[in-house]
C-alpha positions in Angstrom: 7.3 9.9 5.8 9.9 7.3 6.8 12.7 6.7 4.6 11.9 3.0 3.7 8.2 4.7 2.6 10.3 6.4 0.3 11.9 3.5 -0.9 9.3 1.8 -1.9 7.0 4.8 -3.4 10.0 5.2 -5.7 9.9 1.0 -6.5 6.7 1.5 -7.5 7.0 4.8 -9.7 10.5 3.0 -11.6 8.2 -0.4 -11.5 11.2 -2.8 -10.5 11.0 -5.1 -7.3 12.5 -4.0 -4.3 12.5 -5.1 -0.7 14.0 -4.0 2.8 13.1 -4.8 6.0 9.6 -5.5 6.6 8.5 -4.5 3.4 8.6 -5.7 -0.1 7.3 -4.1 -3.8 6.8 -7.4 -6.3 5.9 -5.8 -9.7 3.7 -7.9 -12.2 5.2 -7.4 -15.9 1.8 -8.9 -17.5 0.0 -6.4 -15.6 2.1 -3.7 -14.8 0.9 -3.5 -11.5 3.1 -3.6 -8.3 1.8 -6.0 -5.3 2.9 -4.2 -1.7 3.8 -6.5 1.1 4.5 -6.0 4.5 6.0 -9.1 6.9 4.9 -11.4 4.1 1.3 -10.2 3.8 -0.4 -8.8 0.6 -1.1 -4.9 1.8 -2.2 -3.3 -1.4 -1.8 -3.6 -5.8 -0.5 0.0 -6.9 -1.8 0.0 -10.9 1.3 1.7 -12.6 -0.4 3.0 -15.7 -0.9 6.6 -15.0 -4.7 7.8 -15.0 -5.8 11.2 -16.8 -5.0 12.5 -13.3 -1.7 11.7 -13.1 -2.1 9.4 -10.5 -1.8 5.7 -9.5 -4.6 3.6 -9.0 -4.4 1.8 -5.1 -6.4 -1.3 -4.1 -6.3 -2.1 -0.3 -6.3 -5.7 0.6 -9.1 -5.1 2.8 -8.9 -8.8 4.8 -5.0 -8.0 5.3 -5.6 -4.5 7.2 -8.5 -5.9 9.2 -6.2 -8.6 10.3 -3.4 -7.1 11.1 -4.9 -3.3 11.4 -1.1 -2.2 13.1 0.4 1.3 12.9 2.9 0.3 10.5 0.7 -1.4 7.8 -1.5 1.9 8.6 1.8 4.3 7.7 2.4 2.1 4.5 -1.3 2.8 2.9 -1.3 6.7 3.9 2.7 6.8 2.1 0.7 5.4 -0.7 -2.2 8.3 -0.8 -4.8 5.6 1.2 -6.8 7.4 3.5 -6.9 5.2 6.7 -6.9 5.5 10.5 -8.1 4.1 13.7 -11.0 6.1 15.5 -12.5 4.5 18.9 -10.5 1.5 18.1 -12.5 1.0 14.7 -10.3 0.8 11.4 -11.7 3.6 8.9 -10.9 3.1 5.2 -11.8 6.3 2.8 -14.1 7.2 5.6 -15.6 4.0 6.1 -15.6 1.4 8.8 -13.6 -2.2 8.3 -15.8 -5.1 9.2 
């Protein structure tokens, strides 16, 4: 994992806003859930509340990754726990094809 991936993981996990480079963690106090962007674009919401599990809730902006479906927004969502990856040139999201 690349050292701005750590970066932001541990933005997320204090919940304060952060940015460097490309990438940028903008954390919503009503909702306590951080927005992850990457050149601008809306990449994922991490919910900070903690499940039973011990771990964070991720919702992939879908449209965002089929748009712009680039290594780096791909390295982003797996430093996050997302299981994604190109196969045959088709985007795969938690096993699943992006259409």
């Amino acid at each position: 994992m690349r050292k701005i991936e750590k970066e932001m993981k541990k933005a997320i996990r204090q919940r304060s806003n952060w940015s460097s480079s490309n990438t940028m963690v903008r954390v919503d106090p009503d909702t306590n859930k951080s927005m992850v962007y990457l050149h601008g674009n809306h990449i994922a919401t991490v919910d900070n509340v903690l499940s039973g599990w011990g771990w964070y809730s991720v919702v992939v902006n879908e449209e965002t990754l089929s748009e712009h479906p680039t290594r780096t927004t791909k390295n982003r969502l797996r430093a996050l726990g997302v299981d994604v990856y190109t196969k045959a040139g088709t985007v795969y999201l938690d096993g699943s094809p992006i259409v």
